[in-house]
C-alpha positions as CSV (number, residue, x, y, z in Angstrom):
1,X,52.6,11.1,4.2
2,X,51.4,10.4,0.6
3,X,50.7,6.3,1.0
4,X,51.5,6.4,-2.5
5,X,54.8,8.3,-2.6
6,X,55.9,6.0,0.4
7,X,55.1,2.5,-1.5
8,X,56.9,4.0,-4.5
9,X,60.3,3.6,-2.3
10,X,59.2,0.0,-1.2
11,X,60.7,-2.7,-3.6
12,X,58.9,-5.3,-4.8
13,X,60.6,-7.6,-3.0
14,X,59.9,-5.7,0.6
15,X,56.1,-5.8,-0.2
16,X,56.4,-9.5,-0.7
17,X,57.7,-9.9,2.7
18,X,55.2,-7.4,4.2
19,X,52.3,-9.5,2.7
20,X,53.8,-12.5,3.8
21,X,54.5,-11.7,7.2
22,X,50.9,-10.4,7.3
23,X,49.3,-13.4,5.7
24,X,51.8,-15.4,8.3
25,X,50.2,-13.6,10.9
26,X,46.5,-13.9,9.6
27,X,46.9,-17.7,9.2
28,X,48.4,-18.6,12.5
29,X,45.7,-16.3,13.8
30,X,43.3,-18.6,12.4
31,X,44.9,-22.1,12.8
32,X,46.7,-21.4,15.6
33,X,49.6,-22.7,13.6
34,X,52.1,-21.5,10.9
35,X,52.0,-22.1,7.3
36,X,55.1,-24.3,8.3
37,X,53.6,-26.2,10.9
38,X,49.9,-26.8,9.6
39,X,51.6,-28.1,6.2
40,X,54.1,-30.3,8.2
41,X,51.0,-31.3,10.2
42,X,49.2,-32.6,7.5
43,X,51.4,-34.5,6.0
44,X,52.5,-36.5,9.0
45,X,48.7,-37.2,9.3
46,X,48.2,-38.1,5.9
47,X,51.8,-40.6,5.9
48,X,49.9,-41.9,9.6
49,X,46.9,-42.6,7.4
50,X,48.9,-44.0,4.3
51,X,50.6,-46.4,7.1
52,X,47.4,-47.5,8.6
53,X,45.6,-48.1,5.9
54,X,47.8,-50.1,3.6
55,X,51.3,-51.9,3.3
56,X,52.9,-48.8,3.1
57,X,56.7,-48.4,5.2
58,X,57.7,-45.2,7.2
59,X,60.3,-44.2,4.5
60,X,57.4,-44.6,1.7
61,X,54.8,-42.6,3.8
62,X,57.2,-40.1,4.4
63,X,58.2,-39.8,0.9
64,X,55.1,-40.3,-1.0
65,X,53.7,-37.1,1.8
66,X,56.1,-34.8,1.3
67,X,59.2,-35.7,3.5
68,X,62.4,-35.0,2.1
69,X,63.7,-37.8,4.2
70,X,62.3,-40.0,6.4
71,X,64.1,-38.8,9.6
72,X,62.4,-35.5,9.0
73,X,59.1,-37.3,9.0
74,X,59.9,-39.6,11.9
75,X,61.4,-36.9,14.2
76,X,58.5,-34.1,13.5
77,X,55.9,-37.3,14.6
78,X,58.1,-38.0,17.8
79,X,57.9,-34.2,18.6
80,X,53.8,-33.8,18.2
81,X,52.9,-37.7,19.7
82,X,56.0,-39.0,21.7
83,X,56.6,-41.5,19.9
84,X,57.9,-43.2,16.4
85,X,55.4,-43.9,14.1
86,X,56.9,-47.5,13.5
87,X,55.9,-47.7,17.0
88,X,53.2,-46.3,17.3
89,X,51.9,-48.7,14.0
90,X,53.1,-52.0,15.9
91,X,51.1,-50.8,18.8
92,X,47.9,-50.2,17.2
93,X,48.3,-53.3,14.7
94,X,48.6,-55.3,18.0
95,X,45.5,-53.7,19.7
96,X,43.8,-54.1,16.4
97,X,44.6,-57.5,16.4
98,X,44.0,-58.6,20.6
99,X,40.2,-57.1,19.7
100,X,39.4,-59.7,16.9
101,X,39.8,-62.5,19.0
């Protein structure tokens, strides 16, 4: 088969998809995560940061990362760490704080 003749019946649209699925493939290969999930990754740890690091609130982190809502952020944060990160702030804030006296 002529690779040529055969592309010419692939739209453009089905040689998007078969470079995204490869490129997919490639990545999580790589990261060991999808696009999806390395993006969602990073911005929970970059809202964590935001949190830690200044007066920021959940909904703002969430928001100012990315988030459409902050449920989404909250509930992706449960799934990779167990618990809320309103939680998981008050805890740290509280060891922080038993440490400086």
């Amino acid at each position: 088969v002529n690779p040529v003749s055969f592309l010419r019946f692939l739209s453009t649209g089905e040689l998007v998809l078969r470079q995204q699925i490869t490129y997919d493939k490639n990545f999580k290969k790589e990261t060991g995560f999808t696009p999806y999930e390395y993006l969602n990754r990073m911005r929970t740890e970059r809202a964590w940061m935001l949190m830690l690091h200044s007066e920021v609130n959940v909904t703002t982190a969430a928001v100012m990362c990315g988030f459409s809502k902050s449920s989404s952020f909250i509930s992706y944060y449960k799934r990779l760490y167990g618990t809320t990160p309103g939680k998981n702030l008050k805890l740290y804030r509280d060891q922080l704080g038993n440490k400086k006296l």
